[in-house]
C-alpha positions as CSV (number, residue, x, y, z in Angstrom):
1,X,86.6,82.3,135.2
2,X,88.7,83.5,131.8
3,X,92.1,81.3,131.5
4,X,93.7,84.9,132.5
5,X,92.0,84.8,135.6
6,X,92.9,81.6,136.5
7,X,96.8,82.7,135.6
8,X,96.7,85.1,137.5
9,X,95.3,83.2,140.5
10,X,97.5,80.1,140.6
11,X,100.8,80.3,142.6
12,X,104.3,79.9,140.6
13,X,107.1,78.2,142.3
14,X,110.7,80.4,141.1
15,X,113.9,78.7,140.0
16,X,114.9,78.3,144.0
17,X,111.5,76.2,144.2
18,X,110.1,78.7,146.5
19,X,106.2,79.7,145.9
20,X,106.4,83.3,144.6
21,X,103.6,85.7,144.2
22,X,101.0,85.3,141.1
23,X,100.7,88.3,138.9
24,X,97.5,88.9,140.6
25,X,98.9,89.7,144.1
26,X,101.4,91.8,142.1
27,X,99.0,93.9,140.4
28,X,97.0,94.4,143.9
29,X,100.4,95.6,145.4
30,X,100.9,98.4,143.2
31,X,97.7,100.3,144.2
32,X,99.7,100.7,147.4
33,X,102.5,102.2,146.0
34,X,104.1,105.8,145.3
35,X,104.8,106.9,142.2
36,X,108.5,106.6,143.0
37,X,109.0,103.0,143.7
38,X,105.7,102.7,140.8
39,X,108.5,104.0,138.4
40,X,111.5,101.8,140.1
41,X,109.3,98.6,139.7
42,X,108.8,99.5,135.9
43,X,112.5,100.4,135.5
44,X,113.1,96.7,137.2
45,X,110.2,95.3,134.7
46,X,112.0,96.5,132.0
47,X,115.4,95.5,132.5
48,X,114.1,92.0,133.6
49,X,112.3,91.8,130.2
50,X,115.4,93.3,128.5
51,X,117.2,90.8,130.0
52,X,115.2,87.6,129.7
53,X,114.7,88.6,125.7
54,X,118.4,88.7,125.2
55,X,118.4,85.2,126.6
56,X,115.7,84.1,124.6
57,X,116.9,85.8,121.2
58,X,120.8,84.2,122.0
59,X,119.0,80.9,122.4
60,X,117.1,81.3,119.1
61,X,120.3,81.8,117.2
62,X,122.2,79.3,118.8
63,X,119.1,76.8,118.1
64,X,118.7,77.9,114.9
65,X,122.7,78.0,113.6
66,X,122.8,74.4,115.0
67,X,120.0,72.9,112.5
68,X,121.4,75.0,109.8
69,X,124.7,73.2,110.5
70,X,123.0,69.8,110.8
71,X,121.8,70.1,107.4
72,X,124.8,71.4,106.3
73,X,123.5,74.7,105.6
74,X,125.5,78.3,105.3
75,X,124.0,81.8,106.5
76,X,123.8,82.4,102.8
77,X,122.0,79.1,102.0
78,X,119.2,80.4,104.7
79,X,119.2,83.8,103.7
80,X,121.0,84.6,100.1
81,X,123.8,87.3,99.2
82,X,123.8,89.9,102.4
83,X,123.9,93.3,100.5
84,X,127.1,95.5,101.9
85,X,125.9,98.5,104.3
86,X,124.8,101.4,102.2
87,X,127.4,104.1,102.4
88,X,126.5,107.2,104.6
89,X,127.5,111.0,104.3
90,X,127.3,112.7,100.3
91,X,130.1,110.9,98.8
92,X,133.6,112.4,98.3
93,X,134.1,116.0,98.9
94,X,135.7,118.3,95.7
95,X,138.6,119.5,95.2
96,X,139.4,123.0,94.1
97,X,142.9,122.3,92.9
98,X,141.3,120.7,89.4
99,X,140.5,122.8,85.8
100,X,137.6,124.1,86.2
101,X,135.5,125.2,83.4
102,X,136.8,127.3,80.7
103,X,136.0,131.1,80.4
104,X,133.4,131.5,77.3
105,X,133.2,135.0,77.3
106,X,135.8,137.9,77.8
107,X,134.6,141.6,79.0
108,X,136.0,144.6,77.9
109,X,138.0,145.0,80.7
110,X,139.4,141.3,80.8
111,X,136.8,139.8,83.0
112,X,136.0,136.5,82.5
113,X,132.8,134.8,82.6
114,X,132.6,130.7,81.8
115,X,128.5,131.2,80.6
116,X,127.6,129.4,83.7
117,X,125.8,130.9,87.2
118,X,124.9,134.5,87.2
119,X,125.1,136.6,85.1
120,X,128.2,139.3,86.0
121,X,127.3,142.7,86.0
122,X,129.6,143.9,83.0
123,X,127.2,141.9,80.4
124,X,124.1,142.6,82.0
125,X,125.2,146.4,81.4
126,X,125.9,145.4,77.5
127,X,123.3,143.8,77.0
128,X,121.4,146.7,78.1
129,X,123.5,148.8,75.9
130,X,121.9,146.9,73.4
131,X,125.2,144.8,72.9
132,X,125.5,140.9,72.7
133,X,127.0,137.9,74.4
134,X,128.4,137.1,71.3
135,X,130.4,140.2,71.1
136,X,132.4,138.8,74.1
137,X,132.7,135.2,73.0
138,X,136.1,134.1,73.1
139,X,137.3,132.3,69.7
C-alpha cells in the first residue's frame, strides 16, 4: 500500500473533533453524483482552496514581516529599490494649436507644401511637365 493509499484510508478528525470522511470515501461519492451538484462540489473545492490560500499566503507575510523586523530589516533591505509601475496608454496626446512645420515649397497658385507626406498633386503635375521642386522652393 503507497503512502497515498494509506492517506486516503485513514479517518481525519475536523476542527469540531468530529471524525470526517477520508478523501477516499469522497472520491467514491462522486461517482454517484450528477453533473450538477459534480459542478457545485468543484465550485465549493475551489472557493475552499481560494479561501484556505489566502489564509496561508496572509500568514506567510505576517511571519515573514515579523523576522524581517526582528532583524531590523526594511522591505527594501529584503528586496532592493521597488521600480515605480510602468506607465500605460501612448504617452501624452498632441496638440494641434503648436507651429507646425514650415512650408518649403510654394505652387503657382499659392499652395503650400512643407516637403513632408505626399506628394500634392500640383508638383507631381510639374514635375511631369518636366519642371523642378526647386522651382517652388521658397527662399
Amino acid at each position: 500500500m503507497s503512502d497515498s493509499d494509506s492517506t486516503h484510508r485513514s479517518k481525519r478528525k475536523t476542527d469540531t473533533g468530529s471524525e470526517s470522511l477520508t478523501a477516499g470515501q469522497i472520491l467514491a461519492g462522486l461517482e454517484t453524483l450528477g453533473v450538477a451538484d459534480l459542478r457545485q462540489v468543484v465550485a465549493s473545492a475551489e472557493a475552499q482552496i481560494q479561501a484556505k490560500a489566502d489564509v496561508a499566503r496572509q500568514a506567510f507575510v505576517a511571519e515573514t514581516l515579523d523576522k524581517a523586523k526582528a532583524l531590523g530589516l526594511s522591505i527594501r533591505d529584503l528586496f532592493g529599490e521597488v521600480p515605480s509601475a510602468p506607465k500605460r496608454g501612448r504617452g501624452k496626446a498632441k496638440t494641434s494649436g503648436g507651429e507646425g512645420v514650415q512650408p518649403k515649397y510654394k505652387g503657382p497658385n499659392g499652395e503650400l507644401w512643407s516637403g513632408r507626406g505626399r506628394t500634392p498633386k500640383w508638383v507631381q503635375l510639374a514635375e511631369a511637365e518636366g519642371k523642378s521642386r526647386n522651382d517652388y522652393l521658397i527662399k
